[in-house]
C-alpha positions in Angstrom: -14.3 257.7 329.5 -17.1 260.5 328.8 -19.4 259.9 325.9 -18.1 262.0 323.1 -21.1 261.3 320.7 -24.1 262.0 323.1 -24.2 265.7 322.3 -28.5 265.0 321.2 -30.2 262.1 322.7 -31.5 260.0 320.0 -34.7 257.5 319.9 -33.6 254.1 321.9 -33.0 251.2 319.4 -35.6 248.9 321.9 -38.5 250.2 319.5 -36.8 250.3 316.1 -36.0 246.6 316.4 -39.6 246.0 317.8 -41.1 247.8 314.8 -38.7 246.0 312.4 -40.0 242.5 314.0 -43.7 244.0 314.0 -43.4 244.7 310.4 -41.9 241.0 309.5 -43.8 239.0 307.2 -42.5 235.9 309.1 -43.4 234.4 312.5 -40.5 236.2 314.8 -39.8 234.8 318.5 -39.8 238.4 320.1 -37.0 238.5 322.8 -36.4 242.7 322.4 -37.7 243.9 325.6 -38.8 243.0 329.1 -42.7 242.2 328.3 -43.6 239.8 330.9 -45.8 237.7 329.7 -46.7 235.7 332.9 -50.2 236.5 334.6 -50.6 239.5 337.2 -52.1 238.8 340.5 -55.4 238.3 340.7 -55.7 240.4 343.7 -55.1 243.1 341.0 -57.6 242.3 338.6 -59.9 242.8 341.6 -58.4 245.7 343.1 -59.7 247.6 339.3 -62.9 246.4 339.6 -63.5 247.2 343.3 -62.6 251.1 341.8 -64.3 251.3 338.7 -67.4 250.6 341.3 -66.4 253.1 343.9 -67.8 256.9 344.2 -67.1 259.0 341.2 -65.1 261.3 343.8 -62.4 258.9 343.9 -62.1 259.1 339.8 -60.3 262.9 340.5 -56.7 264.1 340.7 -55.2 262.1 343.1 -52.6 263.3 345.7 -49.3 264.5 343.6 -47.0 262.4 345.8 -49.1 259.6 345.1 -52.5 257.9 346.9 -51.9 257.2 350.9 -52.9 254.0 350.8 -50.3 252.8 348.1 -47.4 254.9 349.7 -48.6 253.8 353.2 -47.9 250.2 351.9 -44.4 250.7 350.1 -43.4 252.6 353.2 -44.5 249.9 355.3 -42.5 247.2 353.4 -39.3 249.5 352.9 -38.5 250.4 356.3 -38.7 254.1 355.6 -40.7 257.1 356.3 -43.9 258.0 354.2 -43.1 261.6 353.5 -39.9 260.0 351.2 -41.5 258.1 349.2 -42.7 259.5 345.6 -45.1 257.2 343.5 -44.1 258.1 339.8 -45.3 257.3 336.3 -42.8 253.8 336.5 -39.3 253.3 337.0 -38.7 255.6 334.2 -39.5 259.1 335.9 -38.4 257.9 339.6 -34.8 257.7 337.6 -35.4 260.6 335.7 -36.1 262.7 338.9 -33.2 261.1 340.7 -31.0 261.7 337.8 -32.4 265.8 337.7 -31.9 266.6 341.1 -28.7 264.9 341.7 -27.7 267.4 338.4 -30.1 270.6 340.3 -27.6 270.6 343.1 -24.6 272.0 341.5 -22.6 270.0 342.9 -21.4 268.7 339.6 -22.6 268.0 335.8 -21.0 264.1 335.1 -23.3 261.3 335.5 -21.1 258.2 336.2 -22.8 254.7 334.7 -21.7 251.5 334.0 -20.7 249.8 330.7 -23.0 248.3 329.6 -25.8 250.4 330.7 -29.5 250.9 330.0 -29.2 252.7 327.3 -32.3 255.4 328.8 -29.7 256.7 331.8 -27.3 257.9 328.9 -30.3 259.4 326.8 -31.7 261.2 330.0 -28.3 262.3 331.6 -27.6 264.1 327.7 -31.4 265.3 328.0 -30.9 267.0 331.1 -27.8 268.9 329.9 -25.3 266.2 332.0 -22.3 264.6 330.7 -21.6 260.8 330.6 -18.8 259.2 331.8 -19.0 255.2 331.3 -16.8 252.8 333.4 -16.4 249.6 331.7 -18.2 246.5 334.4 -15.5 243.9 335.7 -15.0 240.7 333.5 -17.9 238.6 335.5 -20.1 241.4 334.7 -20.4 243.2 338.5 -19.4 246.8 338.7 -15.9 247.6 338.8 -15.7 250.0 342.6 -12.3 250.6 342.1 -12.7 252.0 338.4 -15.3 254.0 339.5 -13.8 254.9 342.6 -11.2 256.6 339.6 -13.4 257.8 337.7 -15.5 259.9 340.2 -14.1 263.1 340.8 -15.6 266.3 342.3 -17.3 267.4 339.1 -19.8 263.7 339.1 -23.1 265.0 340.4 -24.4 261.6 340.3 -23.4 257.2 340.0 -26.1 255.6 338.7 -26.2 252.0 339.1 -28.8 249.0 338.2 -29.0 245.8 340.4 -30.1 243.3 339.7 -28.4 244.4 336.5 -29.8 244.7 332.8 -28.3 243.8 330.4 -25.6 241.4 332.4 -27.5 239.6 335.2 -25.1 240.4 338.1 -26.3 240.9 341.0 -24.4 243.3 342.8 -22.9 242.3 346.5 -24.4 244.3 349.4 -20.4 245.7 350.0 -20.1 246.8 346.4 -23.1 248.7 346.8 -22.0 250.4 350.2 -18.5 251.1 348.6 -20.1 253.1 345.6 -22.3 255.2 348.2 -19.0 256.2 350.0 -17.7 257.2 346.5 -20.5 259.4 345.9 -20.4 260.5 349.3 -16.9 261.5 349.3 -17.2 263.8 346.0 -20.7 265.1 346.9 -22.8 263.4 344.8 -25.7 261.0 344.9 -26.1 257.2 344.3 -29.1 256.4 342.3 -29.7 253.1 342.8 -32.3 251.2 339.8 -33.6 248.3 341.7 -36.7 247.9 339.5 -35.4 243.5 339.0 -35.3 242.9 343.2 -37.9 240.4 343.0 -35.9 238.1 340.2 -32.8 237.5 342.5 -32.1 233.9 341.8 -28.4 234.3 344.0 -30.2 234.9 347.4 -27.7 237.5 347.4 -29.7 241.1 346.7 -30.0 243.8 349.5 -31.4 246.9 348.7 -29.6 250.0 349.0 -32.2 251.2 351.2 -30.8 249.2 353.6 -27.5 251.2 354.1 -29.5 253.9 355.6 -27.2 256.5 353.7 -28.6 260.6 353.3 -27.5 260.7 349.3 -28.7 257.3 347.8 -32.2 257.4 346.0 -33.5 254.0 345.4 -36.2 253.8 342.7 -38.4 250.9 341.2 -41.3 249.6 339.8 -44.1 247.2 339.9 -43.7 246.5 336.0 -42.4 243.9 336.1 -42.9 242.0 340.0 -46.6 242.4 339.0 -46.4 242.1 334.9 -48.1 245.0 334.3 -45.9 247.4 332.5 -48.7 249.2 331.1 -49.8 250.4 334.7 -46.7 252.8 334.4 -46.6 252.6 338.0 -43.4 252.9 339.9 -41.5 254.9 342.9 -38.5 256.6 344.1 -37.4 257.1 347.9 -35.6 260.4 348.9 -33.3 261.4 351.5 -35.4 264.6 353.2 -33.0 266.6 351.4 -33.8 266.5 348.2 -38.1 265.4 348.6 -39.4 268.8 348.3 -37.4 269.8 344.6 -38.5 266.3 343.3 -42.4 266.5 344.3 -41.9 270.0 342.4 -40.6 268.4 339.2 -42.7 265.7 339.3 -45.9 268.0 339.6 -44.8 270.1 336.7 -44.1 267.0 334.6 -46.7 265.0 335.6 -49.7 266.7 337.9 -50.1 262.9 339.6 -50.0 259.3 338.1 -52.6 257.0 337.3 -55.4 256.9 340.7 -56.9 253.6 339.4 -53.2 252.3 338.5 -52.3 252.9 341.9 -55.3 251.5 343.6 -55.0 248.6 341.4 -51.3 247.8 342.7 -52.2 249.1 346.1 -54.3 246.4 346.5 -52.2 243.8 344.8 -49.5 244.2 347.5 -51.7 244.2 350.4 -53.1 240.5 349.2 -50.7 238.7 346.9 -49.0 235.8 349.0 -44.8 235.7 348.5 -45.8 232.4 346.7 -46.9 234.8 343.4 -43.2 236.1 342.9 -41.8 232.9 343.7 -43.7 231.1 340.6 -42.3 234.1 338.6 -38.8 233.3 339.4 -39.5 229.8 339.3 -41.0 230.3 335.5 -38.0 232.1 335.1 -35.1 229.5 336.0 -36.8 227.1 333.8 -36.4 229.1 330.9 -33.0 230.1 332.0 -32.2 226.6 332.1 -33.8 226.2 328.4 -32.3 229.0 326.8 -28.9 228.1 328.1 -28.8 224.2 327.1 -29.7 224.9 323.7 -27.0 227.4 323.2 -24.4 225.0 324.8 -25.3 222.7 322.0 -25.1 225.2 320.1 -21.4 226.1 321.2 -22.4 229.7 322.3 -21.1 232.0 324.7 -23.3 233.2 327.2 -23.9 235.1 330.6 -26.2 233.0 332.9 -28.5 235.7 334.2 -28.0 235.8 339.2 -30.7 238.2 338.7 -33.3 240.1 336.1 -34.2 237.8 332.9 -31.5 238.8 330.2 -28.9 236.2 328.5 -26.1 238.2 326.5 -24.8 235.7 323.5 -22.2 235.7 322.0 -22.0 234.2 318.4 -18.3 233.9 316.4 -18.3 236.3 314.0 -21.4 237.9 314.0 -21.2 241.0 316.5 -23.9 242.8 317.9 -24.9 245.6 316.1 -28.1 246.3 314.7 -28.0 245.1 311.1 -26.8 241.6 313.0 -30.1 241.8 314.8 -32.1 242.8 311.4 -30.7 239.2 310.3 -32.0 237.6 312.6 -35.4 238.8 312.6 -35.3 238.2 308.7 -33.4 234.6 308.6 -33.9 232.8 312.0 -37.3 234.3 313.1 -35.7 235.5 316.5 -35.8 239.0 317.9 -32.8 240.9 320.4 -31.5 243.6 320.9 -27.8 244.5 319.7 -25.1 244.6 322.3 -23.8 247.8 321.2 -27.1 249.4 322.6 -25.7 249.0 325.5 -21.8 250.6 325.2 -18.5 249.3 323.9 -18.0 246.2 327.0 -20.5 244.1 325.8 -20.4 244.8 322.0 -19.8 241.6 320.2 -22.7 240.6 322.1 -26.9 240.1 321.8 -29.2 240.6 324.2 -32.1 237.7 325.1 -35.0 238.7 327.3 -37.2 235.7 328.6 -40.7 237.2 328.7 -41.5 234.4 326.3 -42.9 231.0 327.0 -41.1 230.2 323.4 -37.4 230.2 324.9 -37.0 226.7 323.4 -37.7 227.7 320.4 -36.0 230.9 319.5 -32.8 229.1 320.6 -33.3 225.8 318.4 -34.1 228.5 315.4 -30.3 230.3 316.9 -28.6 226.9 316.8 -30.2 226.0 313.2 -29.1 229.4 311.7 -25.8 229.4 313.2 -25.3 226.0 312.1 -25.8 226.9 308.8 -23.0 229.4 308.2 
C-alpha cells in the first residue's frame, strides 16, 4: 500500500536514538547502527600515507566520475565497462542518483520498496517528490516477487531492493532477483539494486545483480563497511549507458567530485588486501551471531538469524518496537537498537541488533536480565 504519512521526509530515528544513548549517564552497549568496529586493511592505512607524500597537484579536484585508478579497479572486479561506473560520496548518493533518475524519466512517480525497508529510501523517494508504495517481505523475511509483481503497475518508476538485506538478514536468491528485474522491465521502470552487505554473505548464496546483464538495473555499493571505514564516504553506482550521462550531471551539481585522498586510500586497499581480510570479517561476524543468538534462546526470545549483513531483529513479549521501548532500554538495561517500526508496519513488534560490537555477549546477558525481571 502507498505511504499515506510521507507527505515531508523527517530526520531518521538512527541519530535520535544515538544522541539519546550519547547523552546517557550510564554505560550503554551501542547496537543502533552499522559502525564496524573491526580494523581496516592495512593496505589502506598505507595507501593515505603514500598520498599525503605525493605532489601537491594530486591534492586538486579530482575527476567528477571519480579517480581512474579506483574506477579502473571496481570495473575490473565487476565485469563491466569503466564509462558505467560512478564513484559517489557512499552508498547513500549512488541510491539517491539511482532513485532520481529512475523518477527523471517520466516513466512514472511510485517507488516500490520492501517492508521493512531502510528507512533513508522512503525519506529520499518523498524528498524527490515520489510516492511510496511498500510491499510487505514474505514470512522468512525474502522479498515477496509475486506481491510486487501486483503491486507494480505502469505508474512505478522504480523497485528498489537491498540484498543482503537490512534490517532482516535475507539474502535474496539469484531467481528472485532476475524476476523483480523483469517486473521492472515489463512496466518501464528500473531495478535499483542496494548491494552495499555483498561481502557478509554467510549463505554462499549472493549473486550480484550485475550479473543478469539487464539495460534497467543500477547496482550501487559501498566500501563502508567491506573496508570499515564509513567515514571515507566512499561508494559507487553502475549504470546502464542510458541513464550515465543525467547521473554524472546530478552528481556534479550535488557534489563537484568525492574525496581524492578517500579514493586513493580505498584504491589502494583493493588492489592489495588478500580475500583472507573479508573472510576474518565474516568470520568475526558468525561468532557474534552465534553469541547474540544463544543468549536470547536462554533468554526465550524470538529472533531472525542474520544469511547475510549483521542485523538480528528480536522480538520480546509484550514490549513492541517503538521508540519509547528502545528509550527503555537505553535507560534500564544499558543496551542500544533501533525500533522495529523504523523500518514499516512487517516488522513492528520487533528491535533491531547491529553487531559492530565486540560486546555482543554482553548487551544480550543485560537483555535476558531485564526481561527476566518483568
Amino acid at each position: 500500500m502507498s505511504d499515506s504519512d510521507d507527505d515531508a521526509y523527517e530526520e531518521p530515528l538512527f541519530q535520535r536514538v544515538i544522541e539519546y544513548a550519547a547523552a546517557s549517564d550510564r554505560d550503554v552497549v551501542r547496537m543502533v547502527s552499522g559502525h564496524p568496529d573491526w580494523e581496516p586493511p592495512a593496505a589502506l592505512r598505507e595507501g593515505l600515507k603514500a598520498y599525503a607524500d605525493g605532489d601537491p597537484e594530486s591534492f586538486q579536484y579530482p575527476p567528477r566520475e571519480g579517480i581512474p585508478e579506483l574506477r579502473g579497479e571496481i570495473a575490473e572486479r565487476r565485469g563491466v565497462e569503466e564509462s558505467r561506473v560512478v564513484v559517489t560520496n557512499g552508498a547513500a548518493e549512488a541510491n539517491y542518483l539511482g532513485m532520481a533518475e529512475a523518477l527523471d524519466r517520466d516513466a512514472g512517480s511510485e517507488i516500490i520498496v520492501t517492508d521493512p525497508v531502510y528507512p533513508y529510501y522512503p525519506g529520499r523517494t518523498t524528498m524527490l517528490g515520489g510516492e511510496v508504495t511498500r510491499v510487505p517481505v514474505g514470512d522468512d523475511g525474502h522479498v515477496d516477487v509475486d506481491a510486487m509483481r501486483a503491486a507494480a503497475s505502469t505508474d512505478t518508476a522504480a523497485i528498489v531492493i537491498n540484498t543482503p538485506n537490512n534490517p532482516t538478514g535475507a539474502v535474496y536468491s539469484r531467481e528472485s532477483v532476475a524476476a523483480l528485474a523483469d517486473v521492472a522491465a515489463d512496466v518501464d521502470a528500473v531495478l535499483v539494486a542496494d548491494e552495499v552487505y555483498d561481502h557478509f554473505d554467510f549463505s554462499g548464496r549472493f549473486e550480484s545483480a550485475l550479473t543478469l546483464d539487464r539495460d534497467h538495473v543500477v547496482v550501487t555499493t559501498s566500501f563502508s563497511k567491506a573496508l570499515g571505514i564509513t567515514g571515507f564516504r566512499i561508494g559507487y553506482a553502475v549504470f546502464p549507458e542510458a541513464l550515465i550521462e543525467a547521473a554524472l550531471t546530478r552528481h556534479t551539481l550535488v557534489n563537484v567530485a568525492v574525496s581524492r585522498p578517500a579514493q586513493a586510500a580505498v584504491a589502494a586497499a583493493l588492489r592489495e588486501t588478500p580475500p583472507s581480510y573479508y573472510e576474518s570479517v565474516r568470520d568475526t561476524l558468525r561468532d557474534r551471531i552465534e553469541e547474540f543468538t544463544a543468549a536470547l534462546d536462554a533468554a526465550g526470545a524470538e529472533y531472525t538469524t542474520p544469511e547475510g549483513a549483521f542485523y538480528v531483529l528480536v522480538r520480546f513479549d509484550d514490549f513492541p518496537g517503538t521508540l519509547e521501548n528502545v528509550k527503555r532500554l537505553v535507560d534500564d538495561a544499558g543496551v542500544a537498537a533501533m525500533p522495529g517500526a523504523a523500518f514499516g508496519e512487517t516488522y513492528d513488534e520487533w528491535i533491531r541488533f547491529t553487531l559492530c560490537t565486540d560486546r555482543v555477549d554482553e548487551a544480550a546477558d543485560r537483555l535476558a536480565a531485564y526481561f527476566d525481571g518483568q
